[in-house]
C-alpha positions in Angstrom: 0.0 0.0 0.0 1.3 3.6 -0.6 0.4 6.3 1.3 0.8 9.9 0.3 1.2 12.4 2.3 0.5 16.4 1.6 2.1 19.2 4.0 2.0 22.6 4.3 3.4 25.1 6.6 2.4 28.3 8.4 3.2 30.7 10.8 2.7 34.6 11.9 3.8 37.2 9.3 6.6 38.0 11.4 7.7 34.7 12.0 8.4 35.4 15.9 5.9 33.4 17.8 5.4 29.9 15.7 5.9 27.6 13.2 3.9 25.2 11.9 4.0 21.8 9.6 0.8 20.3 9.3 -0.8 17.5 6.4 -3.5 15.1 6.0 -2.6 11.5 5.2 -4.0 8.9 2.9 -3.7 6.2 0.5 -3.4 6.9 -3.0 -6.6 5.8 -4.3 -8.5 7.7 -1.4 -6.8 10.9 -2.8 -8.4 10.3 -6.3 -12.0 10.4 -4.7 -11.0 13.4 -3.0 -9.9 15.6 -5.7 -13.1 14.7 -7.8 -15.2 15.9 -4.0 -12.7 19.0 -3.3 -13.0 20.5 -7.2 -16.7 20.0 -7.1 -16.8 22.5 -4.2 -14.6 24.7 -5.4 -15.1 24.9 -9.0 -16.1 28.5 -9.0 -12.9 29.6 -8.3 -10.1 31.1 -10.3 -7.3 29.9 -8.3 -6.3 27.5 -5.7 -8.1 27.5 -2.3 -6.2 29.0 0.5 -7.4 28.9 3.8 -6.0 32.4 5.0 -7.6 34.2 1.9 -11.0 32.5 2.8 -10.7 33.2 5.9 -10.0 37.0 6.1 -11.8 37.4 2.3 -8.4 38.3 0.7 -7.7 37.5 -2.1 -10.0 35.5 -4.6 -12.5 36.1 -1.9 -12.1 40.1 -1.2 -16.2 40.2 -3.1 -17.2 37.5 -1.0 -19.1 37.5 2.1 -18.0 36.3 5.4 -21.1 33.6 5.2 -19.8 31.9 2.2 -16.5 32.1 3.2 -17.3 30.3 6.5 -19.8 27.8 4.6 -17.0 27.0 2.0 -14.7 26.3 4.8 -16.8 23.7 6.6 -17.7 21.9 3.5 -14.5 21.3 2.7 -13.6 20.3 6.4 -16.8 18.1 5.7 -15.2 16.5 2.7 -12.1 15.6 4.7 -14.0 13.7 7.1 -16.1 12.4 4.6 -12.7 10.4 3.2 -11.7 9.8 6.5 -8.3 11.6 6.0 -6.0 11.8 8.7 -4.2 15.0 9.8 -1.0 15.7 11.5 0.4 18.8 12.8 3.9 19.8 14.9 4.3 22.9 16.1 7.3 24.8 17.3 7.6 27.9 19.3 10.1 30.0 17.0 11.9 31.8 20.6 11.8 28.9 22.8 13.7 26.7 19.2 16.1 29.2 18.7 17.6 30.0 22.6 18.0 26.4 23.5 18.6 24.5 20.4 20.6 27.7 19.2 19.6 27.6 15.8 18.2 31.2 15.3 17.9 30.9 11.6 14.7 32.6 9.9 13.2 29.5 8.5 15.4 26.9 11.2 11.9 26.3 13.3 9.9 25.5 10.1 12.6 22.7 9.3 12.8 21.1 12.5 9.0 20.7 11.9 9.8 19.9 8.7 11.7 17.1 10.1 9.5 16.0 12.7 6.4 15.7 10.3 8.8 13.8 8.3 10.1 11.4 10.8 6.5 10.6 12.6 4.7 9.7 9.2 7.6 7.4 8.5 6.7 5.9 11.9 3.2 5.4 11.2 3.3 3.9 7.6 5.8 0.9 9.4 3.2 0.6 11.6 0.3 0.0 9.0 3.5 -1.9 6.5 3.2 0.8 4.0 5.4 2.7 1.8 5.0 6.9 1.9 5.5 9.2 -0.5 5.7 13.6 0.7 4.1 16.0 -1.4 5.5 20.0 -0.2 4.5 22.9 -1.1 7.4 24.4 -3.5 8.5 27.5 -1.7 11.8 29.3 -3.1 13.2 30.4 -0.1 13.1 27.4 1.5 12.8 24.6 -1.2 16.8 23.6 -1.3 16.7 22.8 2.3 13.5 21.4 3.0 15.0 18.6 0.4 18.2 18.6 2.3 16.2 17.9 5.6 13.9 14.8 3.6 17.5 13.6 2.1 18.8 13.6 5.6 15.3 11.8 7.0 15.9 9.0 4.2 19.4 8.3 5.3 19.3 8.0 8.6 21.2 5.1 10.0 19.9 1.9 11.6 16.3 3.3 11.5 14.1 0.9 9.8 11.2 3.0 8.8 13.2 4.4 6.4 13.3 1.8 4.5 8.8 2.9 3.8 9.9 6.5 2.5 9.4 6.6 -1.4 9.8 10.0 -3.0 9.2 13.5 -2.3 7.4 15.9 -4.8 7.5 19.5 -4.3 4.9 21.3 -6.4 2.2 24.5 -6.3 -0.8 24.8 -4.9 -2.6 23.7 -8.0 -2.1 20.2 -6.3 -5.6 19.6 -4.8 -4.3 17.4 -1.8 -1.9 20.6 -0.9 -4.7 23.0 -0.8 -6.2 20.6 1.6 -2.9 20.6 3.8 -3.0 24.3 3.8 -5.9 24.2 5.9 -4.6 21.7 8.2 -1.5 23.9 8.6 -3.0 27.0 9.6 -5.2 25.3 11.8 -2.3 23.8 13.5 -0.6 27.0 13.7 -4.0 29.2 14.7 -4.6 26.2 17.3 -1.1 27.2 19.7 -1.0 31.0 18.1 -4.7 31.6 20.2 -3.8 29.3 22.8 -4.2 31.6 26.2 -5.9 34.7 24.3 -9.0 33.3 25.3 -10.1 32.6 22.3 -12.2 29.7 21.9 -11.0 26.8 19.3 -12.0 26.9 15.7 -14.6 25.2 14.3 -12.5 23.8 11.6 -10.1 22.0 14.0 -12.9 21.0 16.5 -15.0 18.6 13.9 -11.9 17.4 13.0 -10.6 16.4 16.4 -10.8 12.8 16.0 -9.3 12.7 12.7 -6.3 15.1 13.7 -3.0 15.3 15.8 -1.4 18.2 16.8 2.0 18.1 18.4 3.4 21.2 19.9 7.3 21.4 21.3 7.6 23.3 24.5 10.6 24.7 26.8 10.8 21.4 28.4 10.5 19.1 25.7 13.2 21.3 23.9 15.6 21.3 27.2 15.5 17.5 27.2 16.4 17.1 23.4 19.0 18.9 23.7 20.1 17.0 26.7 20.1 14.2 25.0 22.7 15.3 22.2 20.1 16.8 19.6 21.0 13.3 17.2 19.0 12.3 15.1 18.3 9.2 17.0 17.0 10.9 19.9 14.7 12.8 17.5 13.3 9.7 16.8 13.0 8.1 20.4 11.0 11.4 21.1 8.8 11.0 18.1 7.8 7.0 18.4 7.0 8.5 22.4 9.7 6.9 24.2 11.0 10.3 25.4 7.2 12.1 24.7 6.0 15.4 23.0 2.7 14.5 24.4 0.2 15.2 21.6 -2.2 17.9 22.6 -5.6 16.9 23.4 -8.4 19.0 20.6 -10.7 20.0 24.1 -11.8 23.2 25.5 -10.1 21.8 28.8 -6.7 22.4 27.2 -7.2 25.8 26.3 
């Protein structure tokens, strides 16, 4: 079986407070279905859907009003669950990354999770015995080493899910299953961005709570990664939950 898997990334315009990798994951044929559903919703407009635009009604959507912005938002969150399309999202806190791993770097918080996103679907596809293939969103100031990052992923030593990584495409938004993960990116980056504003959650991430993990790195979790040599293989430990980023629980409890 091959799974691919669409990601996306987001953060604020400043790039100060978070960065955020997030995708939906499913099996090839599943992703046929879903492009027939997704352009049949939005077939009226003129280019790819992005969920910032719809959101604020930038954009493609600066004539449209806030109603059918919102409606076309949970339809298309409806078609996701509709295919039963599973979502993953890590998070990083941009000040936090760059004081105790010491990587200050513009863009060095979006590659870490880059790298995590990477490393944790390659987890899960051993898991189910299936081979998985990474669609990115072709960005040019970051394109060269987000395929440095997968080409380091792929070679990693001794590390058997490897072995289920198959390719790596990165293309435009015209690619149906990438407008999809731009969704699930800025929901994972809204989702920790609001956290403590009291703010409640977004509808979008709250239907898809069951379908959906988001992963956020903290001062602690960060500390004890970097006690532990920052290697790749303690990367991994932390990601297969030996060592524990404790996924973050979708509830109104947590927030």
């Amino acid at each position: 079986m091959l799974f691919d898997f669409y990601m996306d990334e987001s953060s604020d315009e400043q790039r100060k407070r978070y960065w955020a990798v997030g995708g939906l994951n499913a099996a090839e044929p599943v992703w046929t279905q879903f492009e027939i559903r997704w352009l049949s919703r939005t077939y009226e407009l003129k280019k790819p859907f992005r969920s910032t635009e719809c959101e604020n009604q930038k954009g493609q959507f600066a004539s449209w009003i806030k109603a059918d912005c919102d409606q076309l938002m949970a339809d298309l969150v409806g078609i996701i669950l509709e295919y039963r399309i599973a979502g993953l999202g890590w998070v990083v806190p941009i000040p936090e990354y760059a004081s105790i791993i010491g990587d200050p770097g513009e863009y060095a918080g979006y590659l870490f999770a880059l790298k995590c996103t990477l490393i944790t679907s390659a987890i899960l596809a051993e898991r189910f015995r299936a081979d998985i293939r990474f669609w990115i969103e072709e960005n040019k100031a970051t394109a060269a080493r987000a395929k440095q990052v997968y080409q380091g992923v792929k070679a990693i030593k001794r590390w058997r899910a490897a072995l289920q990584i198959s390719g790596v495409h990165f293309s435009g938004k015209q690619i149906v299953g990438l407008q999809a993960a731009d969704l699930m990116a800025r929901e994972s980056f809204k989702f920790m961005d609001n956290r403590g504003t009291g703010r409640k959650i977004r509808k979008p991430l709250l239907r898809l709570e069951r379908a959906v993990t988001v992963n956020c790195w903290n001062k602690e979790s960060l500390e004890t990664f970097r006690d532990h040599g920052k290697t790749d293989q303690a990367l991994i430990e932390f990601l297969a939950g030996n060592l524990t980023v404790p996924p973050i629980k979708l509830n109104e409890a947590n927030y």
